[in-house]
C-alpha positions in Angstrom: 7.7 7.0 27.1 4.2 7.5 26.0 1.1 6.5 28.5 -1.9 6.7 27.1 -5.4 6.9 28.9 -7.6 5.2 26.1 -6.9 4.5 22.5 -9.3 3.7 19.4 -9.2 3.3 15.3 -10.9 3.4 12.6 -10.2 1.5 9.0 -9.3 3.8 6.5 -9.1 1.7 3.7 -6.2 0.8 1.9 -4.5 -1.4 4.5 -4.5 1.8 6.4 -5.5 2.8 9.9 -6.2 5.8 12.3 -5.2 5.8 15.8 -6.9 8.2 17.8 -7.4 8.8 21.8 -6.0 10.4 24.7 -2.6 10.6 26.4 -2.0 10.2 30.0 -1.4 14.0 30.3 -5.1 15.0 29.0 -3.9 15.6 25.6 -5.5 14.1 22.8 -3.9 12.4 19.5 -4.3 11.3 16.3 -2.1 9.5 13.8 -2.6 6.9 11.1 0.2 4.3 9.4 0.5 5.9 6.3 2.0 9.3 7.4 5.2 9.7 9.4 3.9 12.0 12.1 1.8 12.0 15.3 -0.3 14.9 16.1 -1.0 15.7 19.9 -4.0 18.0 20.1 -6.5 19.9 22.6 -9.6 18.4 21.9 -10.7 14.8 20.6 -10.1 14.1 17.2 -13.3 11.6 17.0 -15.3 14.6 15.7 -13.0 15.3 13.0 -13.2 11.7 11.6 -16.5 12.5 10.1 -14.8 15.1 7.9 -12.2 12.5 6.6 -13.6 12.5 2.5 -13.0 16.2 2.7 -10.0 18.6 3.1 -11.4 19.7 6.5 -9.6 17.0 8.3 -6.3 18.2 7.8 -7.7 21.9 8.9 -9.0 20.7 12.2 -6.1 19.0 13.1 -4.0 22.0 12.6 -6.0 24.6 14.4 -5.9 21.9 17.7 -2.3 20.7 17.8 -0.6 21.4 20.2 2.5 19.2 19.5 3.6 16.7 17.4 6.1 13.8 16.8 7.6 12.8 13.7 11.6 11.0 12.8 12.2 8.6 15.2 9.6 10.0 18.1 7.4 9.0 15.7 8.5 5.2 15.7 8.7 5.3 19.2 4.9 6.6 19.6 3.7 3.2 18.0 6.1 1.3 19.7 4.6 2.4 23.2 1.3 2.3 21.4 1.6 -1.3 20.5 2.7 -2.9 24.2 -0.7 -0.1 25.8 -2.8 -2.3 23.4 -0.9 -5.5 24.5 -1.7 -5.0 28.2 -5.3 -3.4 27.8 -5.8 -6.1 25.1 -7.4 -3.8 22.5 -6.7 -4.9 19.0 -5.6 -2.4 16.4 -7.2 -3.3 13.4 -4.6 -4.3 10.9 -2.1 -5.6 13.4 -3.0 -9.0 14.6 0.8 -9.8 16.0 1.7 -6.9 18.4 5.0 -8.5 19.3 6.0 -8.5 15.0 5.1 -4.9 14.7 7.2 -3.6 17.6 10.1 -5.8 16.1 9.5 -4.0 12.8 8.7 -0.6 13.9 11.9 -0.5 16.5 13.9 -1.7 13.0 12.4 1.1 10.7 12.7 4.0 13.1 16.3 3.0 14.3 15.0 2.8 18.3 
């Protein structure tokens, strides 16, 4: 089970979203609904959001991971995600039903 200490996002365009803040155990992490993966990292990925136009995104998040989740840990990182933002009441941009996209996301990932 995930815990998270604060979570934020920022429109991408395209129906798509990134998910950024930090987990419960200090480490930060970023992800967004078009890729299949979650990166945990050692230093917050707000900075690197300014470089999202360029290739220098994908460089920063490599040189601070520190762990990752993809497959079904993956699916079970938004899941988790979705019921944080249910009880802190923050509202992911895309998702206005919480309670549907834990219902769908528990479907697609198998969990």
């Amino acid at each position: 089970m995930y815990k998270f200490n604060w979570v934020a996002d920022e429109y991408l365009g395209g129906n798509m979203i990134a998910v950024y803040g930090q987990l419960a155990n200090g480490d930060y992490f970023y992800t967004n609904d078009s890729i299949d993966g979650v990166w945990f990292l050692n230093s917050n990925p707000e900075e690197m959001l300014n470089y999202w136009e360029d290739d220098y995104w994908y460089d920063w998040l490599e040189d601070h991971e520190v762990g990752g989740a993809d497959g079904k840990e993956y699916y079970k990182f938004w899941i988790d995600l979705f019921r944080f933002c249910k009880k802190t009441g923050y509202r992911l941009y895309t998702y206005d039903d919480l309670d549907y996209a834990i219902q769908e996301f528990r479907k697609e990932g198998g969990v």
